[in-house]
Each structure stands twice: as structure tokens, then as C-alpha cells.
C-alpha positions, 0 to 999 in steps of 0.5 A, a space after each residue: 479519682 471517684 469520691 465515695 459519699 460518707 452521709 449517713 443518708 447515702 451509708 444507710 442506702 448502701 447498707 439497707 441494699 447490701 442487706 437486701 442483696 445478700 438476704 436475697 442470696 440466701 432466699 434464692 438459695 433455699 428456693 432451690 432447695 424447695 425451702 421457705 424461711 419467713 425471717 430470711 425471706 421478710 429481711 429480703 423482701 423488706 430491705 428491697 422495698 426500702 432501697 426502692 423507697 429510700 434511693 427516691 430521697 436522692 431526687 432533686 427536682 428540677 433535675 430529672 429522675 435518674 436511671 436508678 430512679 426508673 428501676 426503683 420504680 419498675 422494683 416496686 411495681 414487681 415487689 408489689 406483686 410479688 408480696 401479693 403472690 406471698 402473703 395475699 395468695 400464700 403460693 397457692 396455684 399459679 402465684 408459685 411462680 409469680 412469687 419466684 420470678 417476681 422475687 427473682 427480678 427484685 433481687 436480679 435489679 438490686 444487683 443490676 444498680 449495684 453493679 452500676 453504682 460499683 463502677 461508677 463509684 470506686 476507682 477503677 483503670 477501665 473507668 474513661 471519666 470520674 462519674 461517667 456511666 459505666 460502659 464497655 466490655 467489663 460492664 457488658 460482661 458484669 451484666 451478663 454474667 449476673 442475667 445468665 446467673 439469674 435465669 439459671 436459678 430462676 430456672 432451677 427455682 421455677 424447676 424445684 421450689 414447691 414449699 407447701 409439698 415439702 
């Protein structure tokens, strides 16, 4: 059987994540709607770059950085740009578009890890071995359903999210 980490450091991580995950739901959802809402999209885009910096404290040396580590920091690399694209260049031009896929990204690899974390953590009958990385069909057809899902709205986003001629 999976065991569940109860530490306040591992709670916090999974709380801050779900809060990123679910505010960036919201702000996909208004970016189809060609609306922009400073709090939602603040929580989103501050929660995000706090599940990149806290999953760093999970890091032992001389054990190297695990998988989730290597998308924290691709994560920061895109958010990074993607703050720029928002509060540096206000969506002027082409930073519209870099803004929403960056933001796109950085919510579509929140999710990729959760569903990771997901499989690897609560109990499941296609799970082969306690602790083991997910893989096989359900975890290939879990990805591809969140990929498929993100391209259609980064799509659509791409398609209708012009808040300055709103």
C-alpha cells in the first residue's frame, strides 16, 4: 500500500499546487472568454512559481534531482517569461501570445506532475509496484488527455483572448 506523506512541508507543497491548478483553471477559462482578472491570474501565476520553488526543498543531495525537479525548473524558465510578457510588456504585440502559451505550459506542467504525484501516491489496482513510476496505459491515456485538452484551449485562447480590445 502507498503511504501518504502527513509533514507540514509536503501538506503545504500539495496545498499551494492544487491552489495553482485550480486558479489556473479559472484563468484559462476567462482567457477564452477574452477576460482578464488581476487577482485570479496573480494567485495563479504566484502559486505556480511557489510549487516550483518549494518542490526544490525536496532535494537531497548526493541523490540526484528527481524528474519532477527537471520540470521545476523548465517551469521557471517559461513562468519567467511569461511574468515578463504580463507585467513587463502589459500583452502589448506579440507578448499576447507568448503570455498565453507560456501560461498554458505552466499550468499544463503543474497538472503533468500532479498526475505523476497521483499515480504514484494513492493506491491504485493498475499500480505494478508501491513507489514505482507510473506507466502503461492509464497513465499514457491520463497524459494524453490533459496534452489534448491544453492544445485545444491554448488553441481557442490563442483564437480569443485580446483583453486590451475588450
Amino acid at each position: 500500500m502507498t503511504h501518504l506523506s502527513t509533514d507540514v512541508l509536503t501538506l503545504s507543497h500539495t496545498a499551494i499546487t492544487l491552489i495553482a491548478i485550480f486558479s489556473g483553471l479559472v484563468v484559462v477559462a476567462q482567457m477564452l472568454k477574452s477576460s482578464y482578472r488581476g487577482g485570479w491570474t496573480g494567485v495563479f501565476l504566484a502559486t505556480t512559481l511557489l510549487t516550483s520553488v518549494t518542490g526544490f526543498v525536496f532535494f537531497h543531495p548526493p541523490h540526484p534531482p528527481t524528474p519532477a525537479q527537471s520540470v521545476g525548473v523548465v517551469a521557471l524558465l517559461v513562468l519567467a517569461v511569461t511574468l515578463v510578457a504580463l507585467y513587463l510588456k502589459h500583452l502589448a504585440g506579440v507578448w499576447r501570445p507568448i503570455y498565453i502559451v507560456g501560461a498554458l505550459i505552466s499550468l499544463w506542467l503543474n497538472v503533468f506532475v500532479g498526475i505523476i504525484q497521483s499515480l504514484q501516491k494513492i493506491p491504485s489496482p493498475f499500480q505494478f509496484a508501491e513507489g514505482a513510476p507510473p506507466g502503461g496505459p492509464v497513465f499514457a491515456a491520463l497524459q494524453t488527455i490533459a496534452l489534448i485538452a491544453f492544445l485545444v484551449a491554448g488553441w481557442k485562447a490563442w483564437k480569443n483572448f485580446h483583453p486590451l480590445n475588450a
